[in-house]
N, C-alpha and C positions, 0 to 999 in steps of 0.2 A: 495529377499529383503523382509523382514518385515513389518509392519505396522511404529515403530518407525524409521527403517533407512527410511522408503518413507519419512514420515513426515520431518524427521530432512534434507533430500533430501530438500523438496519444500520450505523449512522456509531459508538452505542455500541458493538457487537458487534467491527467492525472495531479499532475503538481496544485494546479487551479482547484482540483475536487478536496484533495489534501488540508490546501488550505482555509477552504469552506469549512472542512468540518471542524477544524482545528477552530475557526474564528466561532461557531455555533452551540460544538460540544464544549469546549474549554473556555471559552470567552478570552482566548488569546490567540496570538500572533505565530503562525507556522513561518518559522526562519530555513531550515532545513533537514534532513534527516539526522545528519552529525552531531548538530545541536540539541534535537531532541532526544538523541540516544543518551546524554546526560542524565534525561531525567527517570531513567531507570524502569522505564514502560515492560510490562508483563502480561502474558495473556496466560492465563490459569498456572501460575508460577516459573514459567517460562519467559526469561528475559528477552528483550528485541534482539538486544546483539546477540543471542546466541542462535536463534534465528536467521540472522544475518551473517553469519560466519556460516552457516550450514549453508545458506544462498552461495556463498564466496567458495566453497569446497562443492558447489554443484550440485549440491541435494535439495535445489528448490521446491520439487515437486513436496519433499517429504516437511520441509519446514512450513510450505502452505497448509499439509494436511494436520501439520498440530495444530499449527495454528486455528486454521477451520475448524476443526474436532472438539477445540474446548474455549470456545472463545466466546464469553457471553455479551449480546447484543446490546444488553441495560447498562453495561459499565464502556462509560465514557474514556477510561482508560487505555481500556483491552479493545475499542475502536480507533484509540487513537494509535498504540501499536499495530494496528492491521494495515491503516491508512499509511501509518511509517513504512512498514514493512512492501507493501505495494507500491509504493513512492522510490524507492530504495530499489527495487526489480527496475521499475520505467529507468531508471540509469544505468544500467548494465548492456551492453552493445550487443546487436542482434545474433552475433557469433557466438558470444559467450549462451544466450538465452538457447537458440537451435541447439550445440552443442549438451544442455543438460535438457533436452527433450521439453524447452519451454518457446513462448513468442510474446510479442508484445502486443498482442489480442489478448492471449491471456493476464494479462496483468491487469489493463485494462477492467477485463472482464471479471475480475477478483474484486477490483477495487468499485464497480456497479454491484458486486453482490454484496459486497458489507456495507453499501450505501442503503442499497433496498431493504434489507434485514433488519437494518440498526432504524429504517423508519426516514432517515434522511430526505431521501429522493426527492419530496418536493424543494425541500430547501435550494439541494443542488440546483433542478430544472426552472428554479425561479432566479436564481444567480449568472444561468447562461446566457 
């Protein structure tokens, strides 16, 4: 496997995990990040997009760590933000990602941890 099949591997995977939770946590239909940034998702008062703008200006590292830092596991919401948020990283090209000290392991590996946290994990490992 290649470098591009890996990658275009974990950005599939991601989006497939995305939409598990979406179909479990919310009992609806994950269309894609664009779409859902309409519905005005928040993780402890902080909007996706503004999260996502900080990703787009290259301060990934530090939009994850709000994110992380106050994101409570019990609200379905503020998981489905994170899931966005991680969804939205796996499409940004591996330059862009190296370039602000990030990869697409890590993203990956964001989006395993707010699976594990939030309790999902079986769900997912029974959908594979």
């Amino acid at each position: 496997m290649n470098f591009e099949d890996e990658k275009d591997y974990i950005m599939r995977k991601i989006k497939e995990m995305a939409r598990i939770l979406f179909s479990f946590m919310l009992g609806k239909k994950y269309y894609s990040v664009e779409e859902e940034i309409k519905n005005g998702y928040e993780v402890s008062g902080k909007k996706l997009d503004e999260l996502l703008k900080m990703t787009d200006q290259g301060e990934i590292n530090e939009a994850e760590n709000i994110l992380l830092e106050s994101i409570d596991y019990s609200n379905k919401n503020e998981l489905a933000a994170a899931a966005l948020f991680y969804q939205y990283l796996s499409e940004k090209n591996e330059d862009f990602l190296q370039k602000n000290n990030y990869s697409c392991e890590e993203v990956l590996d964001g989006m395993n941890h707010i699976i594990e946290k939030s309790g999902y994990r079986s769900v997912i490992k029974a959908m594979e």
